[in-house]
C-alpha positions as CSV (number, residue, x, y, z in Angstrom):
1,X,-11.3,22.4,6.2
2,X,-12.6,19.1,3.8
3,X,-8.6,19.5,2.2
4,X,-6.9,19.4,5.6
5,X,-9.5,16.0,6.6
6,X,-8.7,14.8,3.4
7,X,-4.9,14.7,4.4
8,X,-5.2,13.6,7.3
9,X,-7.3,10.9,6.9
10,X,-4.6,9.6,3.7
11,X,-1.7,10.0,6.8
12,X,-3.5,7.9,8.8
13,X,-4.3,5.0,6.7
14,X,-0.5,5.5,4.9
15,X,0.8,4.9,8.7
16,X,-1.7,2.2,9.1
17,X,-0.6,0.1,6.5
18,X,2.6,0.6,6.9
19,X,2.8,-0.4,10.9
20,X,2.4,-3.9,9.1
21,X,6.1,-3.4,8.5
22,X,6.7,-4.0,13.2
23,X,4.1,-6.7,12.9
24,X,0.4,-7.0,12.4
25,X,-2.3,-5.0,14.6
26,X,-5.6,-4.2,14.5
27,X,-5.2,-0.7,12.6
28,X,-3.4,-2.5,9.8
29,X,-6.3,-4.8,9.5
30,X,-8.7,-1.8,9.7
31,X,-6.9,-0.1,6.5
32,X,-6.9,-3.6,4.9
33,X,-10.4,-4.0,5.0
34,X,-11.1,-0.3,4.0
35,X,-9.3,-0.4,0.8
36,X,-10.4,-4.2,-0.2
37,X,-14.3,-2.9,0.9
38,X,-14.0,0.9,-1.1
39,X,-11.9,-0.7,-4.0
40,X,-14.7,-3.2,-4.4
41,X,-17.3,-1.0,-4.0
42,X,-15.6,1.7,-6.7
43,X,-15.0,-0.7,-9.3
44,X,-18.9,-2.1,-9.1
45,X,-20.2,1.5,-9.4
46,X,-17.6,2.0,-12.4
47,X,-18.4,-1.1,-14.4
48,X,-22.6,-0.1,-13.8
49,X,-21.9,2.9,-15.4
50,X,-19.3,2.3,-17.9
51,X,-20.6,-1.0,-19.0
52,X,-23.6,-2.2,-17.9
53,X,-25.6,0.8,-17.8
54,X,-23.8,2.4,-21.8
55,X,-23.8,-1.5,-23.6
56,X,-26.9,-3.3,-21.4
57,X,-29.7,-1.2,-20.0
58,X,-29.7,1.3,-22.2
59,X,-29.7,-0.6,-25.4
60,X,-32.2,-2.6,-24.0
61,X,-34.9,-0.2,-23.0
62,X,-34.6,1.2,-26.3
63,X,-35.8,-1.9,-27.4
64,X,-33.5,-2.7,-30.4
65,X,-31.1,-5.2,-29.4
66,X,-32.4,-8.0,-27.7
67,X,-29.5,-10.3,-28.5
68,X,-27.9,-8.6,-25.6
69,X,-29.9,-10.9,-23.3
70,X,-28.1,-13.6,-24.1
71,X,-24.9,-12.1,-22.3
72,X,-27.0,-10.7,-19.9
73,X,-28.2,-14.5,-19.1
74,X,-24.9,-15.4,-18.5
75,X,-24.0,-13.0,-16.4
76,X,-26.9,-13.9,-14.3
77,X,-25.5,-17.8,-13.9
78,X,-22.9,-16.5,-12.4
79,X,-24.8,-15.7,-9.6
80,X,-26.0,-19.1,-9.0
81,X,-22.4,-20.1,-7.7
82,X,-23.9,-19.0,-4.0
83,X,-27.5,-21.3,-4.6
84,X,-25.8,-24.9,-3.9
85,X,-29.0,-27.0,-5.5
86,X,-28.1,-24.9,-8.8
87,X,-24.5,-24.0,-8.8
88,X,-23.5,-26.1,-11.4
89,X,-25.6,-23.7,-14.1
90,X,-22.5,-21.3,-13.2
91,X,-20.2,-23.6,-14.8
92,X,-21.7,-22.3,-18.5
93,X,-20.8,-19.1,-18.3
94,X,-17.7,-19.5,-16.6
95,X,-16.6,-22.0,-19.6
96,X,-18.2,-19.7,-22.5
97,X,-15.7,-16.8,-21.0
98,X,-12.8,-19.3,-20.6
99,X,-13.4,-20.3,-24.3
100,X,-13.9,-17.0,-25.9
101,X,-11.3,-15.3,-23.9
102,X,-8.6,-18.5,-25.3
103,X,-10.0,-17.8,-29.1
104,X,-9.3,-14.1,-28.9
105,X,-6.3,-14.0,-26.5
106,X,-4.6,-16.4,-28.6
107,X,-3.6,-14.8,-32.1
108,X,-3.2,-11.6,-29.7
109,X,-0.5,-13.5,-27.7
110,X,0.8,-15.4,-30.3
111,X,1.8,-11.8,-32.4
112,X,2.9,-10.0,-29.3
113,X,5.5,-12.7,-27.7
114,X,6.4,-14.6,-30.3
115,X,6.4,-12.9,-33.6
116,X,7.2,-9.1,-32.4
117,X,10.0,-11.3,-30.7
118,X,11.2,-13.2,-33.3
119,X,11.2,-9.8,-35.5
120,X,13.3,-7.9,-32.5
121,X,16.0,-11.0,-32.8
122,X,16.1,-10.5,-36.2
123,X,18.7,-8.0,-36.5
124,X,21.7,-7.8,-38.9
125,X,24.8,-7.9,-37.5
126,X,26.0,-5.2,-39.7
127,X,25.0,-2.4,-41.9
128,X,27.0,1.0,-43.6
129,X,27.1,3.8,-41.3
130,X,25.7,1.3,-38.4
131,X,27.8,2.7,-35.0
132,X,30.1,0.0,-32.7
133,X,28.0,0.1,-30.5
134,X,24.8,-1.0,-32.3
135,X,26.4,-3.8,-33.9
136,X,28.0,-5.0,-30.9
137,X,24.3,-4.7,-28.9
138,X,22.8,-7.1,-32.1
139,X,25.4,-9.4,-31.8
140,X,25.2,-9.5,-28.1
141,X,21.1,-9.8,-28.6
142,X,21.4,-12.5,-30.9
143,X,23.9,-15.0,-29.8
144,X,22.1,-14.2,-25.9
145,X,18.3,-15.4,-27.6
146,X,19.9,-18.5,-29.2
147,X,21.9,-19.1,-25.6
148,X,18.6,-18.8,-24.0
149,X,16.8,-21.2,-26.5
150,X,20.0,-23.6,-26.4
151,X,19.1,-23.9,-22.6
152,X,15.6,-24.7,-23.0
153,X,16.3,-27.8,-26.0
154,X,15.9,-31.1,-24.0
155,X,16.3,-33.3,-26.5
156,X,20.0,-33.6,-26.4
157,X,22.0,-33.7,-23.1
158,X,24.2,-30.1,-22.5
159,X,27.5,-31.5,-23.1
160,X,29.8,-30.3,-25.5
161,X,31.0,-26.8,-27.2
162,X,28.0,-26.3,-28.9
163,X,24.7,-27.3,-26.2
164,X,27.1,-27.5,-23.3
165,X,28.7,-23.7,-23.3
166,X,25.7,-22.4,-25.3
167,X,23.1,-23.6,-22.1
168,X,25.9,-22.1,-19.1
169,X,25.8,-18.6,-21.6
170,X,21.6,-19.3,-21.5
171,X,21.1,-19.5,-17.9
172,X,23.1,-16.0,-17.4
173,X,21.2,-14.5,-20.1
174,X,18.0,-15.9,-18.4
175,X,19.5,-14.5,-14.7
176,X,20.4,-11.3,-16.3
177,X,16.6,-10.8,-17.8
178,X,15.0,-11.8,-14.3
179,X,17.2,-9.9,-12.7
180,X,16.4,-6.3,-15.0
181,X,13.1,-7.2,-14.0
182,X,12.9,-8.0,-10.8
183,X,15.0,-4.4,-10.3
184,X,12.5,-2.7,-12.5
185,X,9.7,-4.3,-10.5
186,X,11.6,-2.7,-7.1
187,X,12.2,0.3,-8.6
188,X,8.3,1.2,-8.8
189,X,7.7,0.1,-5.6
190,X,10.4,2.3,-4.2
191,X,9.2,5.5,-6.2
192,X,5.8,4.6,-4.4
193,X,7.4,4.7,-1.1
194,X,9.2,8.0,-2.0
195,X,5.8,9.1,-2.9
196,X,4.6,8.4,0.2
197,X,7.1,9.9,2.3
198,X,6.5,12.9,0.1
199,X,3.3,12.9,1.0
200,X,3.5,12.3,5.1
201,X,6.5,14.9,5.1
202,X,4.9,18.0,2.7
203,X,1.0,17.7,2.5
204,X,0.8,16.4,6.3
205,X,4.1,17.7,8.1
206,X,4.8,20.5,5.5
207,X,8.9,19.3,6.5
208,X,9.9,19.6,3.0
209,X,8.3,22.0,0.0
């Protein structure tokens, strides 16, 4: 009986959103709120009990690591955004978060899109027993990044054989990368929608096995 609520209650809502698609109604805005309102509320019982009760509460009541007030503090200031004659104490941990997340993002970033890239670029053109069709991909890789890099060098106008050709052969590179994925991006979306329909047509309808 709770299984054949359940199902109906997800074809409902499914339908609901998706009557955005003729135009927007009240239902849609009904299923809109829903999801924002249990999502929010889902994630703050998750965090409790993954992080603050595990690395804050519990810690604390034991009694052997105060230091964890000062992060508690902070978190506190947050709150203060919504008192306007003390808002401006949510600015320090807003700024200690901005700061720390910068100092350990950075060398994080740095290695992940710019090193690991410069080590895929790389590549040597040939090597014994290498197949065609590898050599031809790492010749295709590497005069593509140096297009692409040729493209974005300002300091000399694109004229010539050299900037000139090599910033026309950047921009499709560029195109050809936005375009894998933008059609990557849509391609998840669309095996959403297929789940979906799955979903509406064998849970709810039972149309397909």
């Amino acid at each position: 009986m709770y299984e054949t609520i359940g199902i109906w209650v997800g074809a409902f809502f499914t339908l609901a959103i998706y009557s955005f698609l003729y135009k927007e109604n009240p239902i849609y805005r009904l299923a809109e709120h829903l999801v924002v309102g249990i999502s929010l509320g889902y994630t703050m019982a998750i965090t409790y009990d993954i992080t603050l009760k595990p690395r804050l509460i519990e810690p604390l009541l034991s009694g052997n690591h105060w230091i964890l007030l000062v992060p508690a503090v902070l978190g506190i200031l947050y709150i203060t955004r919504f008192i306007p004659g003390i808002a401006w104490l949510s600015r320090y941990p807003i700024a200690f978060l901005m700061g720390t997340a910068m100092g350990v993002s950075f060398p994080l970033t740095l290695k992940t899109d710019v090193l690991r890239q410069l080590e895929a670029a790389m590549q040597p053109f040939y090597m014994s027993g290498m197949p065609w069709h590898e050599i031809f991909g790492n010749i295709v890789m590497i005069f593509g990044t140096l297009a692409a890099l040729i493209y974005f060098f300002f300091s000399k106008p694109h004229k010539g054989l050299f900037f000139g050709t090599g910033s026309k052969i950047g921009i499709w590179v560029i195109m050809l990368g936005f375009g894998a994925t933008f059609g990557f991006t849509v391609m998840g979306r669309i095996s959403l929608l297929i789940g979906r329909i799955q979903y509406l047509l064998g849970d709810w309808l039972h149309l397909i096995e």
